[in-house]
N, C-alpha and C positions, 0 to 999 in steps of 0.2 A: 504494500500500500504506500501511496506518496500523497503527500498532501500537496498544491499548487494552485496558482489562480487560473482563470479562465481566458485569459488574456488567449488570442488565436483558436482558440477551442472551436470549431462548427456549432452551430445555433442548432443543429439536426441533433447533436449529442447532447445537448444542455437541456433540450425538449424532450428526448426521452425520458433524459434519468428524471425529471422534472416529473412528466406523466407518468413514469414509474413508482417513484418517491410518492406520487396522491391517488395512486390506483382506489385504496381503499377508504376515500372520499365517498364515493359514489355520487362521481362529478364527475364529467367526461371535458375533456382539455384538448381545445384547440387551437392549433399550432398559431396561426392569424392572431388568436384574443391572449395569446401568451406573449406574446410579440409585442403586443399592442401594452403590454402589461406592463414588461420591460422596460417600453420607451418610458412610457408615463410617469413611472418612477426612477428615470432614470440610472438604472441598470449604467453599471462600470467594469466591465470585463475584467480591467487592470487590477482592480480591488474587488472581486469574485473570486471565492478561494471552493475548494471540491477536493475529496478522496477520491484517489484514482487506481483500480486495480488494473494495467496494461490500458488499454483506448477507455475504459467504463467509467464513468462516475458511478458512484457508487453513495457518498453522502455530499453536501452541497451547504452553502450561504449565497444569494446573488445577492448583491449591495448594490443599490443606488446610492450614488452620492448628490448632494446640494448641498443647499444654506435653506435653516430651517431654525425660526424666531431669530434670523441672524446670526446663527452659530453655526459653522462648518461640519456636517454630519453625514453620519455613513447610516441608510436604512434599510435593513433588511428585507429584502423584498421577497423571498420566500427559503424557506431552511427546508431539508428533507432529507432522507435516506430511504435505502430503499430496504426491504420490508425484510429481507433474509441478514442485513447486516444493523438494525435496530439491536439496541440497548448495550452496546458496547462504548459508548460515549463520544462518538465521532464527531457530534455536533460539537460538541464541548473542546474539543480539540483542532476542527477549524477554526473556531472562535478565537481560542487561544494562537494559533499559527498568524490569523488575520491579523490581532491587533498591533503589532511592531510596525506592519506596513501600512494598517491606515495611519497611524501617527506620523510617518512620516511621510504621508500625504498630505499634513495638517489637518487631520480631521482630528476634532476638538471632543465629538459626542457619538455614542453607537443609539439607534434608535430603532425600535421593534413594536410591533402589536401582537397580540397572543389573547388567544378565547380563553375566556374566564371558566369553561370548563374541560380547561385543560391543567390541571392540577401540578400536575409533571411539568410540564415544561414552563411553567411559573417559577415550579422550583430550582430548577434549573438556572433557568435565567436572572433569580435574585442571587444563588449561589455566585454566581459568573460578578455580580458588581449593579446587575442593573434594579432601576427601581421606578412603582409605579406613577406615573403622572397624570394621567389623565382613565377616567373611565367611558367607554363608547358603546354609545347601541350599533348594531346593524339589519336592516329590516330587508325584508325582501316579498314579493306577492306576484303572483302569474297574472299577468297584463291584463288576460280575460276576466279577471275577479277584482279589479282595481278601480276605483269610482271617482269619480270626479264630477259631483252637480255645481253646477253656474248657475244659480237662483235667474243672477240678473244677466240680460243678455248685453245689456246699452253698456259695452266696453267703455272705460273712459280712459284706456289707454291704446298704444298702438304695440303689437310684438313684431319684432323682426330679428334677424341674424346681428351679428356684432363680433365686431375682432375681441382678442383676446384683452388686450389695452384699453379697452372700454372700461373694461371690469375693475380694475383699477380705481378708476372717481367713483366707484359705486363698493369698494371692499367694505366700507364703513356698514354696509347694508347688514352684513353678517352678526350673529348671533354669541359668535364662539371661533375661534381660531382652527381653520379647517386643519385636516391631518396632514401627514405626509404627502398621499397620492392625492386629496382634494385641493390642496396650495394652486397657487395661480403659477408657483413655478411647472408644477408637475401638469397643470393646462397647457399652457405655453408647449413644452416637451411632450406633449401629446400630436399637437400639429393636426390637422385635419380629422383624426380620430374623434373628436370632440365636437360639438355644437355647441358655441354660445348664441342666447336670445337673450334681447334685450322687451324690456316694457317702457316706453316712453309716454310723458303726456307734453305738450305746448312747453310747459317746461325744464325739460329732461329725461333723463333715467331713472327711473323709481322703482326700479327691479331688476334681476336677472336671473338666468337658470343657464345649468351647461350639464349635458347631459350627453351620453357616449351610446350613438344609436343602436353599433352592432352586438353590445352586452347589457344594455338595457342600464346602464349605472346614471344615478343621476348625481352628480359630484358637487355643484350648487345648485340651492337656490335662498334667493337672501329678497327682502322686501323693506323700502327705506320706511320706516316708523311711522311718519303722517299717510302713508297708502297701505297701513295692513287695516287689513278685512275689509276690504272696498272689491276685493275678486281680483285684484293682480297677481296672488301667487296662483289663485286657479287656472288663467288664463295662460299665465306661461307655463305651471305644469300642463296643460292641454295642450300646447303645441307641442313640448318634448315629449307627449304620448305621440303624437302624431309618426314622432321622428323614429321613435322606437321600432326596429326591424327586430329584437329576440321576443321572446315566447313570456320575458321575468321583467321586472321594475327591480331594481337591486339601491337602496342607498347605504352607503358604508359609510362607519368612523362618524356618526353626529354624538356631540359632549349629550352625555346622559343628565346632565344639571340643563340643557337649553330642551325647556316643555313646549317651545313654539312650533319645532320643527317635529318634535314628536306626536305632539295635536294634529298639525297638518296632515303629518300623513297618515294617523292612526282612521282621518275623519274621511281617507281616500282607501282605506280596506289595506293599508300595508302597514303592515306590523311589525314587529320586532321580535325575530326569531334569535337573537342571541346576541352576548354584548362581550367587548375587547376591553383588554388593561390596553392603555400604549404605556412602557417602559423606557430608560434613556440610562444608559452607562455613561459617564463621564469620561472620558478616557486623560 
């Protein structure tokens, strides 16, 4: 076994051992939305480290790197092994081989999400140094079972498409400081994959939504304080259903302390099937 980064690896080998490593999800993983996964987190080959038995991954870390609250940070974009070579500590030992190099990357912070009913690997990961910071719902519902009534019809705004930099004069809309993969960096690095819509009235921007048509993920939506409950978040969620090509509504990573976004969508038939720590190692 060697441990090494991914630097030159084939994306062909890093998506197996990948859909290998979550076989028993009972999720099925496509090559396209794993791709897409990547970018958007900014995935760093350089600073991706992997057990390697001969060509095989075998256990894995892929790190995005960015700036994240302004701190230079490496996040974990998915950890795994594959099912015959669990509980021998592999993870724990990429971990340990990765952190010399991201340091001298200047990466300042390691940062992770992990399901609160995962017990194990909680422990794991406070053993390792990290600690919890934030708690998060993530809610998900099959398109066909999703609601959205507009009492009123007489829109009193206008929705349309909008660059990424729009969103910008409009961050203050937000509720709670989006995650990793929700950041306006992790938008931007998305590139085309993404939808933003704006809601405007005579005076501006009084809303937006961005939402990732071919996995159903909706990553904002935020509404400026003198336009909520006037039907502007209804309105733009109703176009990002429009936009939606998958079968599911998925939103991830909302602060379980922010009840507005959870009203929202609890009052649209999507609920919340299960909630994340996000963690941060200092490094």
């Amino acid at each position: 076994m060697e441990i090494r980064n991914l630097k030159n690896v084939d994306i062909q080998i890093i998506f197996d051992a990948f859909e290998q490593a979550f076989s028993d999800y009972e999720v099925e993983f496509d090559k396209e939305q794993v791709r897409a996964m990547l970018k958007r987190r900014g995935f760093n080959s350089e600073l991706s480290f992997a057990a390697f038995e001969g060509h095989k991954i075998i256990s894995f870390t892929l790190n995005g790197v960015g700036s994240y609250n302004g701190v230079a940070t490496a996040y974990d974009t998915g950890t795994g092994t594959l099912k015959a070579y669990r509980g021998k500590g592999m993870a724990q030992e990429i971990f340990k081989y990765s952190i010399p190099y991201l340091k001298e990357a200047g990466i300042k912070q390691y940062l992770l999400e992990v399901l609160q009913h995962n017990p194990a690997a909680i422990s794991v990961y406070t053993k390792l140094g990290f600690k919890i910071t934030r708690e998060f719902n993530y809610f998900r519902q099959e398109k066909s079972k999703v609601r959205n009534e507009i009492r009123e019809r007489n829109c009193l705004c206008k929705i349309e498409p909008i660059e990424v930099n729009s969103i910008l004069s409009a961050s203050e809309f937000c509720d709670f400081y989006p995650s990793w993969q929700n950041s306006l960096d992790s938008i931007k690095r998305a590139g085309d994959d993404l939808v933003c819509l704006g809601a405007f009235t005579p005076s501006g921007i009084v809303g937006y939504c961005v939402v990732e048509p071919n996995s159903g993920d909706l990553t904002q939506i935020a509404v400026d304080h003198p336009f909520r409950r006037k039907g502007v978040a209804a309105y733009l969620f109703e176009e990002a259903l429009h936009l939606v090509k998958a079968d599911i509504i998925k939103v991830l990573n909302t602060d379980i302390s922010c009840s507005s976004i959870t009203s929202f969508l609890q009052n649209r038939n999507i609920n919340v099937i299960g909630r994340q720590y996000e963690m941060i190692n200092q490094l």
